[in-house]
C-alpha positions as CSV (number, residue, x, y, z in Angstrom):
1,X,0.0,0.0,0.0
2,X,1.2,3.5,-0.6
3,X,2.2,5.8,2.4
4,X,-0.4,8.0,3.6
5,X,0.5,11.0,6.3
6,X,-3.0,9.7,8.1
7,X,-1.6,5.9,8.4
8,X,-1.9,4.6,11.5
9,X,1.4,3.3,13.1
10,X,2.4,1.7,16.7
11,X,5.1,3.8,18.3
12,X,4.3,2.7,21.5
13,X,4.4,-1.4,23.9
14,X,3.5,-1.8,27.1
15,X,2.8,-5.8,27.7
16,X,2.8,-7.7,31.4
17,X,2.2,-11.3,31.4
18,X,3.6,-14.5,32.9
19,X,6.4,-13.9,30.9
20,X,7.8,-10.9,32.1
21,X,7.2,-7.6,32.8
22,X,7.6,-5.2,29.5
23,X,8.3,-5.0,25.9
24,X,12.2,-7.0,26.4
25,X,11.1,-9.9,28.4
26,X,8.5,-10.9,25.6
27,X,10.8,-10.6,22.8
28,X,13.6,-12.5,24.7
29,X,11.1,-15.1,25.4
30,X,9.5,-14.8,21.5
31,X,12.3,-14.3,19.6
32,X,15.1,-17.3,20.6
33,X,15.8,-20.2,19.8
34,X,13.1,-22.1,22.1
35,X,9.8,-22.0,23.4
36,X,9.6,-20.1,26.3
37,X,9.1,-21.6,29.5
38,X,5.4,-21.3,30.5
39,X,4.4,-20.1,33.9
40,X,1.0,-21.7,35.3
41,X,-0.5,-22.0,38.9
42,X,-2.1,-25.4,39.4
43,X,-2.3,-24.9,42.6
44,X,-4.1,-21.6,44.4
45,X,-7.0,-22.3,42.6
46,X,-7.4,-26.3,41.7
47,X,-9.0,-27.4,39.6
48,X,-8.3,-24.3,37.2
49,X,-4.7,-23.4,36.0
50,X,-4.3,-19.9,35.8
51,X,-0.9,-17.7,34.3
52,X,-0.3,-15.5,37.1
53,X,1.5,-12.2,36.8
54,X,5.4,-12.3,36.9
55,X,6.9,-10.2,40.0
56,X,5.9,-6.7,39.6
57,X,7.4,-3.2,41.1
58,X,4.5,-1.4,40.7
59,X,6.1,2.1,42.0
60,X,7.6,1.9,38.9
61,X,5.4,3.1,36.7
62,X,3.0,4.2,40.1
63,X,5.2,5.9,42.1
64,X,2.2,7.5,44.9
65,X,1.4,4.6,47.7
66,X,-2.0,6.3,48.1
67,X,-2.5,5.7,44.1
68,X,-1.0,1.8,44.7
69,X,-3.7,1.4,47.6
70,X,-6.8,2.0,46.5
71,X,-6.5,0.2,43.4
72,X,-6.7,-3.5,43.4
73,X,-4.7,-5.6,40.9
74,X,-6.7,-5.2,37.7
75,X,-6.7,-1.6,37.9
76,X,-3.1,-1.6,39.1
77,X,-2.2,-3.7,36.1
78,X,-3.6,-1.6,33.5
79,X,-1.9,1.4,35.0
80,X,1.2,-0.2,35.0
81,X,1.0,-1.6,31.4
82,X,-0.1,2.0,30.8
83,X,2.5,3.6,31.8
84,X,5.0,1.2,29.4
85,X,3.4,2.0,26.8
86,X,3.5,5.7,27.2
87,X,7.6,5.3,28.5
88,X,8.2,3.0,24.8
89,X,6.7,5.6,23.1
90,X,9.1,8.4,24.1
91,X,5.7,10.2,25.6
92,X,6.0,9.5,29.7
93,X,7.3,12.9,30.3
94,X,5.7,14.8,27.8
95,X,2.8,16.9,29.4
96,X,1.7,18.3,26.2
97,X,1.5,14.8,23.9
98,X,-0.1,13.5,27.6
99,X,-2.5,16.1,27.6
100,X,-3.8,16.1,24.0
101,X,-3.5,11.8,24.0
102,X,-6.9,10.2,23.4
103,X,-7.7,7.2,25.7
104,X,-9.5,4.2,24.9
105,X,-9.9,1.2,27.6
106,X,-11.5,-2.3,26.9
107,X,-12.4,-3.1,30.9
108,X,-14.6,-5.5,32.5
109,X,-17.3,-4.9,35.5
110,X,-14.4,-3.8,37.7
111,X,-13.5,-6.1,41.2
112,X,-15.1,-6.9,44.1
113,X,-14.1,-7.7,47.8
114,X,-14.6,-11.6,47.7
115,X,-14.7,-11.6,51.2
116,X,-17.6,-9.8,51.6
117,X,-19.6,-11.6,48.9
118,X,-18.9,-14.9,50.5
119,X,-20.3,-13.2,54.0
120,X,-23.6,-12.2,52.4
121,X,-23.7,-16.0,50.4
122,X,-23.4,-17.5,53.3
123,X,-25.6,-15.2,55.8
124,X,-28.4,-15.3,53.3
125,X,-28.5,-19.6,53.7
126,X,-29.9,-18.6,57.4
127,X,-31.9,-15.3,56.7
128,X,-35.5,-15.0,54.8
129,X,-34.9,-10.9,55.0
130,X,-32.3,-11.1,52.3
131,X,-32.9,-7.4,51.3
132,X,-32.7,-6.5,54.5
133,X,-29.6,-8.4,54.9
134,X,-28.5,-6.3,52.0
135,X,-28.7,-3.0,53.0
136,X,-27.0,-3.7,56.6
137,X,-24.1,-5.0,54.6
138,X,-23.6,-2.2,52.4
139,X,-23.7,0.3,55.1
140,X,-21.4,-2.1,57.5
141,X,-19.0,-3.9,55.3
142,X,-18.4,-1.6,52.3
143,X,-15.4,1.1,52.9
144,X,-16.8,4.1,50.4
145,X,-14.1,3.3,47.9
146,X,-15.1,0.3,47.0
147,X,-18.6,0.7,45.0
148,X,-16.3,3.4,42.6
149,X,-13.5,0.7,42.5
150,X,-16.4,-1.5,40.6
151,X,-16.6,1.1,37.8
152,X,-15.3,0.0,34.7
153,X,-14.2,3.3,33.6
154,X,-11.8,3.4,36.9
155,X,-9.2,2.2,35.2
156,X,-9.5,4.4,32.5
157,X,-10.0,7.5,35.4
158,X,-6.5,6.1,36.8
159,X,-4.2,6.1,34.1
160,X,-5.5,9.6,33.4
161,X,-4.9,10.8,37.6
162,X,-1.2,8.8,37.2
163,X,0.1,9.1,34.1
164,X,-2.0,12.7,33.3
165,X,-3.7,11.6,30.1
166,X,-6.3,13.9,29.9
167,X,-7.4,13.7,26.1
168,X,-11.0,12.3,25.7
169,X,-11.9,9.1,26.9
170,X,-14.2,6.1,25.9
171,X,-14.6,2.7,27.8
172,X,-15.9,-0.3,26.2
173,X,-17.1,-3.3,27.8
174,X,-17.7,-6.5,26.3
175,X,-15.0,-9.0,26.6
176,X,-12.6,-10.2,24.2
177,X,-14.9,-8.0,21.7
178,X,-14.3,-5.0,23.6
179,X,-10.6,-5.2,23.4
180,X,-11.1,-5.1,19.5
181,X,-13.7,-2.6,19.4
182,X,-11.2,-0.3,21.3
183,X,-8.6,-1.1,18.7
184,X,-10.9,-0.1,15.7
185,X,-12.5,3.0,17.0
186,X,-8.4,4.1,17.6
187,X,-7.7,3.3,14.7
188,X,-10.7,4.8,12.9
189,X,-10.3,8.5,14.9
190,X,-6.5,8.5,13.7
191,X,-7.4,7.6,10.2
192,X,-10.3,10.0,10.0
193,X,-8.0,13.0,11.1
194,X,-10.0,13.3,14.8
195,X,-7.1,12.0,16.6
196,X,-3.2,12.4,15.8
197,X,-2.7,10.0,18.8
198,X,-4.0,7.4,21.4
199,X,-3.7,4.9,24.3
200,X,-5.3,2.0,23.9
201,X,-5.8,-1.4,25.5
202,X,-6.9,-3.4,28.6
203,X,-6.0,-5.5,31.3
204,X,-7.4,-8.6,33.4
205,X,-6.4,-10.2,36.8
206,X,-7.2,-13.1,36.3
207,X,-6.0,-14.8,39.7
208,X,-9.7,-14.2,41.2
209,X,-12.4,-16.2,42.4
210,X,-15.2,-14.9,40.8
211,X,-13.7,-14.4,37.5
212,X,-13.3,-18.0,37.5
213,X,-16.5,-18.7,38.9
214,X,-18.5,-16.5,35.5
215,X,-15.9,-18.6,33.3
216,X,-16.7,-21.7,34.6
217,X,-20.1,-21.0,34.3
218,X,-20.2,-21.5,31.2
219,X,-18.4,-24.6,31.5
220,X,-15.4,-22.6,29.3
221,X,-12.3,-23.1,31.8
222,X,-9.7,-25.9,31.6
223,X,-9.3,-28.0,34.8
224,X,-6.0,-29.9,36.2
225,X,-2.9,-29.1,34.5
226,X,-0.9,-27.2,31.1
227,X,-1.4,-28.5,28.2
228,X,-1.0,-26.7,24.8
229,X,-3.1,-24.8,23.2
230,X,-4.1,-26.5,20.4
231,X,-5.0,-29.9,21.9
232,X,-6.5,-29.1,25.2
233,X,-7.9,-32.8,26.9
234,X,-11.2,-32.5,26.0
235,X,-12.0,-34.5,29.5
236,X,-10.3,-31.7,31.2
237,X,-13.1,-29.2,31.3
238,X,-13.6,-26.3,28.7
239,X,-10.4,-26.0,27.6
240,X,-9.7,-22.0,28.1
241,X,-7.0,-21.2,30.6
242,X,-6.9,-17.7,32.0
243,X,-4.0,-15.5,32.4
244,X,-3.4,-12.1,34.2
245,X,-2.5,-10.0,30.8
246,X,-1.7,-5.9,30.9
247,X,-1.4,-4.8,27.2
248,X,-1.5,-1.1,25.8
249,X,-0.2,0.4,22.6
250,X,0.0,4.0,21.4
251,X,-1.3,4.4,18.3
252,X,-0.4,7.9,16.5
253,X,-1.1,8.8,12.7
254,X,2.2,8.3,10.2
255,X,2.4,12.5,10.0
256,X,2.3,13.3,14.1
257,X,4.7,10.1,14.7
258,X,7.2,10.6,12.0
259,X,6.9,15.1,13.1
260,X,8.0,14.3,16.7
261,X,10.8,11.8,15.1
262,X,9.4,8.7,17.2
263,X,10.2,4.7,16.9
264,X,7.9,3.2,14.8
265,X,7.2,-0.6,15.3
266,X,4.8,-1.4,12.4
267,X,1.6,0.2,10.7
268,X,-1.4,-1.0,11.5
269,X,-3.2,-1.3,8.0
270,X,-6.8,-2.3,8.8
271,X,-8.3,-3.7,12.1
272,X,-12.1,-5.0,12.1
273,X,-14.6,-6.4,14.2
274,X,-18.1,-8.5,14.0
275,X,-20.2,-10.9,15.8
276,X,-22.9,-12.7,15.1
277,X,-24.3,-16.3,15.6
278,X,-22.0,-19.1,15.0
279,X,-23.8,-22.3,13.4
280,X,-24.0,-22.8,10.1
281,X,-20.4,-21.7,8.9
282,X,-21.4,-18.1,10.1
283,X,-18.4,-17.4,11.7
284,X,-16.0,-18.2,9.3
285,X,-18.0,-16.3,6.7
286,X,-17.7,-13.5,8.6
287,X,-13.5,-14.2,9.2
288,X,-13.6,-14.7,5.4
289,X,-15.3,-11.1,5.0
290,X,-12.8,-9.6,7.5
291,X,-9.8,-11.0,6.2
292,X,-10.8,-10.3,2.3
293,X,-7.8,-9.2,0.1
294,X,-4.7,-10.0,3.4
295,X,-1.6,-12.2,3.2
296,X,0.6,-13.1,5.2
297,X,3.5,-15.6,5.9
298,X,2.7,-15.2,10.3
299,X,-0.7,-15.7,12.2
300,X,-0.8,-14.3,15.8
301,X,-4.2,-16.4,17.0
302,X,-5.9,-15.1,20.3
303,X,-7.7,-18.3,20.5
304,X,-9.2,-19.6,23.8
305,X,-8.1,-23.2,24.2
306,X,-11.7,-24.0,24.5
307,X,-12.8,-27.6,22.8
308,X,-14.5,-27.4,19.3
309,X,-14.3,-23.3,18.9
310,X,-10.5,-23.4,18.9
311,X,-10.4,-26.3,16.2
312,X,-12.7,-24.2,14.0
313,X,-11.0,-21.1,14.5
314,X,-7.1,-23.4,13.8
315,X,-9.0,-25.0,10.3
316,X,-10.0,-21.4,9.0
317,X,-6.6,-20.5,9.2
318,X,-4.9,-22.8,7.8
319,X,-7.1,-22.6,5.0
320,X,-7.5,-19.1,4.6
321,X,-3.1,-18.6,5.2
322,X,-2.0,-22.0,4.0
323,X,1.6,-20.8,4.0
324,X,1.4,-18.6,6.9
325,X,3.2,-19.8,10.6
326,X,0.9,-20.2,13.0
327,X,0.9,-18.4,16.6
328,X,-1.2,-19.6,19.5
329,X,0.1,-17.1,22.2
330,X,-2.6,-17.6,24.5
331,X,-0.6,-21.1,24.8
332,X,2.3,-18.9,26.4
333,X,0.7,-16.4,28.4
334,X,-2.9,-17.5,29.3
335,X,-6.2,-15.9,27.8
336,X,-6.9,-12.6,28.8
337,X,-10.1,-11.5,27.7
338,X,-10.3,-7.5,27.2
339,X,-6.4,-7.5,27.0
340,X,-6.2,-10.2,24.3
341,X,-6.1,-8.7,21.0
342,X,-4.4,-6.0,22.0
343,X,-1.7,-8.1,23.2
344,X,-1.8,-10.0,20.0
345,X,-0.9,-7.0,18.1
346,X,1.4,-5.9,20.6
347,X,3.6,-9.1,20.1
348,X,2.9,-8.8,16.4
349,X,4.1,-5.2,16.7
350,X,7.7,-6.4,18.3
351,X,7.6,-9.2,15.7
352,X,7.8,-6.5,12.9
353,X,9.9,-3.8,14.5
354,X,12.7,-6.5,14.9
355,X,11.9,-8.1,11.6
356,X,12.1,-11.0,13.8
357,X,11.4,-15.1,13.8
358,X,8.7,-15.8,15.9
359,X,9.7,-19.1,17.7
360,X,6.7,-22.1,17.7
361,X,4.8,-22.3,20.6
362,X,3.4,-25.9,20.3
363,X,6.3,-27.2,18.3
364,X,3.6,-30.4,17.1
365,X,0.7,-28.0,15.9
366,X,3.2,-24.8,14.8
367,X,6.1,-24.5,11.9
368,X,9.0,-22.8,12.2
369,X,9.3,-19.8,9.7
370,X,11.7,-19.7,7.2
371,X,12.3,-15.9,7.0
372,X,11.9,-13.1,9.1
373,X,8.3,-11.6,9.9
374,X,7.5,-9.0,6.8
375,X,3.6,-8.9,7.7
376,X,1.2,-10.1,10.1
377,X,-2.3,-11.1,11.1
378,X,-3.5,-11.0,14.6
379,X,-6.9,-12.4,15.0
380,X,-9.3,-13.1,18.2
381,X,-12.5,-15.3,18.5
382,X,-14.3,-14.1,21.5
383,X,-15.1,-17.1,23.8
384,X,-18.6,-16.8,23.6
385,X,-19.1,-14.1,21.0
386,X,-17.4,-11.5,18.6
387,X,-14.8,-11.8,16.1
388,X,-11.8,-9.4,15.0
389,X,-9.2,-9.4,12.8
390,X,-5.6,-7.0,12.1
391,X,-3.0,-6.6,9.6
392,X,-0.1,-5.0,10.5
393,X,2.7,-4.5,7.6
394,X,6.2,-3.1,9.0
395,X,7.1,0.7,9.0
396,X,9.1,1.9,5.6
């Protein structure tokens, strides 16, 4: 494609998984020679195995112990992978970009104090007044902070008190469709001239009881141990396995970018997203329809793990990219919901910026490439719904 001054382009990785915290501990575990070790707790919450977040310094990127405080993790993980992204893209520091910066968050329903549901659960197996029982809890047992700290914009609310991002700001729910929906409005808004840049992206903690309690619910989550990504036991529950995930990219317009003399990883070309119902071959008509016109020798695939979804999603690709090398990162650092296509095309973004090899993450589903990345497709089937796909080509 030719260059255009309103081209969307990545300047900007902030990434925190169970591989490492930050842009250079992905690509050292991405971009050797072997598949990285992968990090999983069997253990805190049998039956489910959950990635867990690496060891963190969070005064690095939030310096205030009041700010630290009355966050809880997911909050406090977005911030931080926030703040990564804003550092990588040479913008930390910079009270004017930080003050004109659009902000875009894919969040979920916020947290809640576990400890306090349980006490209502179980008070409620002895009471008949249970709206009574109610109201003396949420004048007894609440601290005032905590109803706010369920706000899904929060997190959005934080990174703009911490990091002083005080462009506009959206917040979309909604999953692993939210995650692309933030992506594409970006994107869209740069393109369109209404934005030179933007933070986008999401997080998800997912070491918490009652996030594994809605997963399981629908009977998605794997139960016992690892196993990879693309032949979860199918007698081992759903087949998804969670993982705490930060990931945030700043997005700026070729013309603002290439002005202020910033590192470009890649361009993002075109990003889309649909859902719809899934029998009939409706999903991978609509993947067909998203993916019109693209190729590419690497596929990054968000896929959940889970049985029979993951298998359609692997069989579209293959025979919509025949040649391409296939990526299951959600193998290495656990799904992650909101944060998942983001953190595809953050990894895709380091892929191209290197001009890398991208190392096989099942080495008995997942060739080895021949050449160095030149172009890739990121793409993320939402667990239950939604569908959304990228093309990234690298920055000339």
């Amino acid at each position: 494609m030719a260059n255009s001054s309103s081209d969307v382009v990545i300047t900007g990785v902030g990434i925190v998984s169970c591989l490492g915290v930050g842009r250079e501990a992905h690509e050292e575990a991405l971009f050797s020679t072997t598949a990285p070790t992968v990090r999983v707790e069997t253990e805190r919450f049998a039956p489910y195995p959950v990635h867990p977040l690496p060891e963190i310094d969070w005064s690095a990127q939030i310096p205030k112990r009041g700010d630290q405080r009355q966050m809880e993790n997911w909050q406090r993980l977005g911030v931080f992978a926030a703040g990564l992204a804003l550092d990588d893209a040479g913008m930390k520091d910079n009270a004017e970009l930080c003050s004109t910066m659009d902000m875009i968050v894919a969040a979920s329903g916020g947290e809640r104090d576990i400890h306090v549901d349980s006490m209502i659960a179980d008070e409620a197996l002895t009471r008949n007044d249970r709206e009574e029982l109610l109201n003396e809890k949420l004048t007894t047992e609440l601290r005032p902070t905590l109803f706010l700290a369920q706000l899904s914009n929060l997190l959005a609310g934080n990174i703009s008190i911490v990091h002083k991002v005080t462009g506009s700001s959206r917040t979309f729910m909604g999953e692993e469709g939210a995650g692309v929906s933030a992506v594409e409005t970006a994107a869209a808004r740069i393109r369109a001239g209404e934005s030179t840049h933007a933070l986008v992206g999401g997080a998800l903690n997912a070491e918490r009881p009652d996030i594994l309690l809605q997963v399981e619910g629908s009977n998605c989550h794997a139960t016992g141990g690892w196993t990879p990504l693309w032949s979860r036991d199918p007698n081992a529950g759903g087949g998804m396995m969670l993982g705490s995930l930060g990931a945030f990219l700043v997005l700026e317009s070729r013309a603002h970018a290439e002005a202020r003399g910033a590192s470009i990883y890649a361009v993002l070309e075109n990003v889309e997203g649909d859902r719809g119902t899934r029998d009939d071959g409706k999903m991978e008509s609509r993947l067909d329809r998203m993916a019109e016109g693209l190729e590419t020798a690497l596929v990054f695939s968000g896929a959940t793990g889970m049985h029979g979804l993951t298998g359609r999603e692997k069989s579209w690709i293959e025979k919509r990219f025949p040649n391409a090398a296939l990526r299951g990162f959600g193998g290495a650092l656990g799904h992650g919901m909101e944060a998942q296509f983001p953190a595809g095309l953050a990894l895709a973004a380091l892929a191209l910026g290197k001009g890398a090899k991208v190392v096989p993450l099942d080495a008995d589903n997942e060739a080895a490439m021949n050449e160095p990345v030149k172009n890739a497709v990121v793409t993320t089937v939402g667990h239950q719904r939604g569908e959304g796909i990228a093309y990234l080509t690298q920055y000339n």
